[in-house]
N, C-alpha and C positions, 0 to 999 in steps of 0.2 A: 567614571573609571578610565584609568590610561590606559591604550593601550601596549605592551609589552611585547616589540616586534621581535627580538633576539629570543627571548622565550614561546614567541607562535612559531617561528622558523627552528628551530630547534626540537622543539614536539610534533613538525611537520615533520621533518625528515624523520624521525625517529619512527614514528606510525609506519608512516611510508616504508622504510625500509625493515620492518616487523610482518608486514603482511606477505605472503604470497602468492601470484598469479591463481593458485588454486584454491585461498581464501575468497578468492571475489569472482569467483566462476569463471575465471580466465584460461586459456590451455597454454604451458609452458612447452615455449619453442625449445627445438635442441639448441638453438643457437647464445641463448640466451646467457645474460654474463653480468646480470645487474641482480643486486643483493636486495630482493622484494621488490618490488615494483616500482614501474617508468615514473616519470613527472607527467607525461602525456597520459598514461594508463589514469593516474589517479584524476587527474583533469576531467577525464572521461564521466570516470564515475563520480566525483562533485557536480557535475553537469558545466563547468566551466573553460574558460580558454586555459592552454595550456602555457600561456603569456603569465598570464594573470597568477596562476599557479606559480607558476617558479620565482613569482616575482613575494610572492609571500615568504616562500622556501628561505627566500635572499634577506629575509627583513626590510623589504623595503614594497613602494605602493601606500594607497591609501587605506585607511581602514577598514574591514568587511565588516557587512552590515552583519547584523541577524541571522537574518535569512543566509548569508553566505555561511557562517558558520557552521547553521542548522545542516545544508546542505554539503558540505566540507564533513561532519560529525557523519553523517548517513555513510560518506564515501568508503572514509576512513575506515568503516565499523566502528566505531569507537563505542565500548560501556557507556552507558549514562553517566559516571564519575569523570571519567575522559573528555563526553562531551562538554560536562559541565565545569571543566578544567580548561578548554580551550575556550571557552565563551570569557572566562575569569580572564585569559592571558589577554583575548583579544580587545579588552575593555567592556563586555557586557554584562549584565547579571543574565545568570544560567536560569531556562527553564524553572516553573512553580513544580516540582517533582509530584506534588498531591494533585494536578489538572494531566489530563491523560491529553499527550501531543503527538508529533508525525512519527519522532526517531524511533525507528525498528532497532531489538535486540539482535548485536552480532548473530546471537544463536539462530534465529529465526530467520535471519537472512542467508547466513551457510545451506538452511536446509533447503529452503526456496531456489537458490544457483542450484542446488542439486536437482532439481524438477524439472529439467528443459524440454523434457517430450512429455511432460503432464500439464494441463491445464490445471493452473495454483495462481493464490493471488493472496495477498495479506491486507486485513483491512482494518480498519479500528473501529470502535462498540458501536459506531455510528453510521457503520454499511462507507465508510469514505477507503476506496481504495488506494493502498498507498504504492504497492508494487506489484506486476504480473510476471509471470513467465512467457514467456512466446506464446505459447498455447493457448495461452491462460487469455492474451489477447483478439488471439483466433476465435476463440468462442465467445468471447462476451463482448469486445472492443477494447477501444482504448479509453478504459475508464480512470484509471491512474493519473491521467494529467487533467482534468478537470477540475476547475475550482469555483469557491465562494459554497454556498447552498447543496449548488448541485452534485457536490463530491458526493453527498449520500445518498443512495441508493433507494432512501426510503421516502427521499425528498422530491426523488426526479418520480418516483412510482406516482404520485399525487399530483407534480406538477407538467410531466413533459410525458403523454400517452402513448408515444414510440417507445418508452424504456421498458413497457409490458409485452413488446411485441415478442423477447425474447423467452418468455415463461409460457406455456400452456395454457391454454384461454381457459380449463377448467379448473387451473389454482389459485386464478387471478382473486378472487375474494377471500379465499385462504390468506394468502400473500399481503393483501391488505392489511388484515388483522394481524399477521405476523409483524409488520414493520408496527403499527401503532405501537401493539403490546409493548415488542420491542423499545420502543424511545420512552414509550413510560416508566418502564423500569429504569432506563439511564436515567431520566429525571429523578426520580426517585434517590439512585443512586447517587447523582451527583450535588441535587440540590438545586436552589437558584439561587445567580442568576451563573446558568451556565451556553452551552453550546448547543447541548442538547434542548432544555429548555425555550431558550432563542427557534432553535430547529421548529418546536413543536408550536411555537406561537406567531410564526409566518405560516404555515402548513393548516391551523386554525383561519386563520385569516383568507386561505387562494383557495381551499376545499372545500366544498361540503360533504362528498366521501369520507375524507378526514373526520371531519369532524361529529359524524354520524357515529363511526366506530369509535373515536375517542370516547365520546359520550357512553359506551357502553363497559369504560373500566375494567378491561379486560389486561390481565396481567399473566405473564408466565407461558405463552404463546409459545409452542418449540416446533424448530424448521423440521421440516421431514431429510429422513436419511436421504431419500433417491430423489431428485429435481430433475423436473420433464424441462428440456430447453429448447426451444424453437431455433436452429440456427439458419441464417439465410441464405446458405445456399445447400446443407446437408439435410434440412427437414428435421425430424425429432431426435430427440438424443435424451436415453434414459442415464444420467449418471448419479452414482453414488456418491456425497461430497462428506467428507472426512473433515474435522475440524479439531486442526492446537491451538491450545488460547496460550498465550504469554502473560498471566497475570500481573506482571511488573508496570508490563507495559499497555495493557489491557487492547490488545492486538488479537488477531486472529489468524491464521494459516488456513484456506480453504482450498483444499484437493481435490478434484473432481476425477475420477476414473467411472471405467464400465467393464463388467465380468467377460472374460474371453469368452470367446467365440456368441457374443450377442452381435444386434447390428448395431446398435449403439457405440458397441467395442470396433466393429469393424469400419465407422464413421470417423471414429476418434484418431483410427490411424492414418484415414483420406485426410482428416483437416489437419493433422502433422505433414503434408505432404503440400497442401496447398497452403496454410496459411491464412492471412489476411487476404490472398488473390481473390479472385472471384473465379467462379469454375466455366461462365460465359464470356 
């Protein structure tokens, strides 16, 4: 397919100027005099130069891969009909819509900006985090930009023994059987040969943990409400984690809060204060 540069530049700016500063968690200056959003703001959030951006804008440049798209479609907000509108324009076929992928629902992403002093993150059926909140990074890391395998969270529990430093050494066998269950049922769900599947037959192969509890076909596993977390520099934190699933997109929204006046509540508002710093 060709690509269609007067029609990618035309539905760019169109987005662009459709969204505003407070659809994408931005705070509108008084000074401000631009009808929805900069070329630099939106740069930002594509995770791209803001060269490269206007030069799209212009119809002109070379063709965005894939991935630029994908990541241009996240910025945007764009519906899945959108994104799969701008994949058409830019010469590629859109997303298999029946294979569950990265792009987060606008909706789900609105509510996420709105969480900045809550630890929240949204991940997909496979524990791969796709975005945090500040907080969200303060307590757990920065697990959003890692790639290949180890996005999942059920992947690094089995293969990298630092990833349990952050749970309670007394849920650690729980938690085990949690993530099996868990991928067994996505296989299930999704069939082979999938992602998940793939997932669980390298995880066969580096474990024997793994494969001890796989072995025991254990299905329907459910996370407990409240997760003890070990953070390392506040010590324990009892919080209550809250979960939206986005069926479309088979995504998740994970809240973590803790009841006033506990210490766990009173922790939560130290590590809003500190951050990622260290407190030594």
């Amino acid at each position: 397919m060709a690509i269609d540069r007067p029609g990618v530049a035309q539905f760019l700016r169109h987005r662009r100027h459709a969204l505003q500063p407070e659809d994408v968690g931005l705070l509108r200056g008084r000074r401000r005099r631009t009808d929805g959003l900069r070329r630099e703001e939106v740069a930002v959030l594509c995770h791209m130069s803001p060269d490269y951006y206007a030069r799209l804008e212009r119809g002109a440049g070379p063709q965005p891969s894939e991935q630029m798209i994908a990541s241009i479609a996240q910025g945007l907000r764009l519906s899945v009909a959108e994104r799969d509108h701008l994949y058409r324009l830019a010469g590629h076929r859109p997303p298999d819509r029946g294979t569950p992928g990265d792009h987060i629902s606008p909706g789900l992403l609105r509510i996420l900006d709105r969480l900045e002093d809550t630890p929240a993150e949204i991940v997909t059926e496979l524990g791969e985090t796709l975005r945090q909140t500040p907080l969200g990074v303060a307590l757990t890391g920065d697990t959003a930009g890692l790639t290949g395998p180890a996005r999942s969270i059920g992947y690094r529990w089995f293969t990298d023994p630092s990833s349990r430093d952050l749970y309670a050494g007394e849920d650690h066998a729980f938690l085990s059987r949690l993530w099996v269950s868990g991928l067994r049922g996505v296989i299930t769900l999704r069939g082979r040969p999938s992602r998940a599947a793939a997932l669980a037959d390298d995880l066969l192969a580096r474990s024997a943990e793994f494969r001890d509890i796989w072995d025991l076909h254990e299905v329907g596993v459910r996370p407990p409400e409240v997760k003890h977390f070990v953070h390392r520099e506040l010590g324990s934190l009892d919080l209550t984690c809250q979960t939206l699933i986005d069926p479309a997109g088979s995504h998740s929204l994970l809240v973590y809060t803790a009841a006033p006046g506990t210490e766990s509540y009173e922790k939560l508002q130290l590590l809003s204060v500190i951050g990622v710093q260290p407190l030594h």
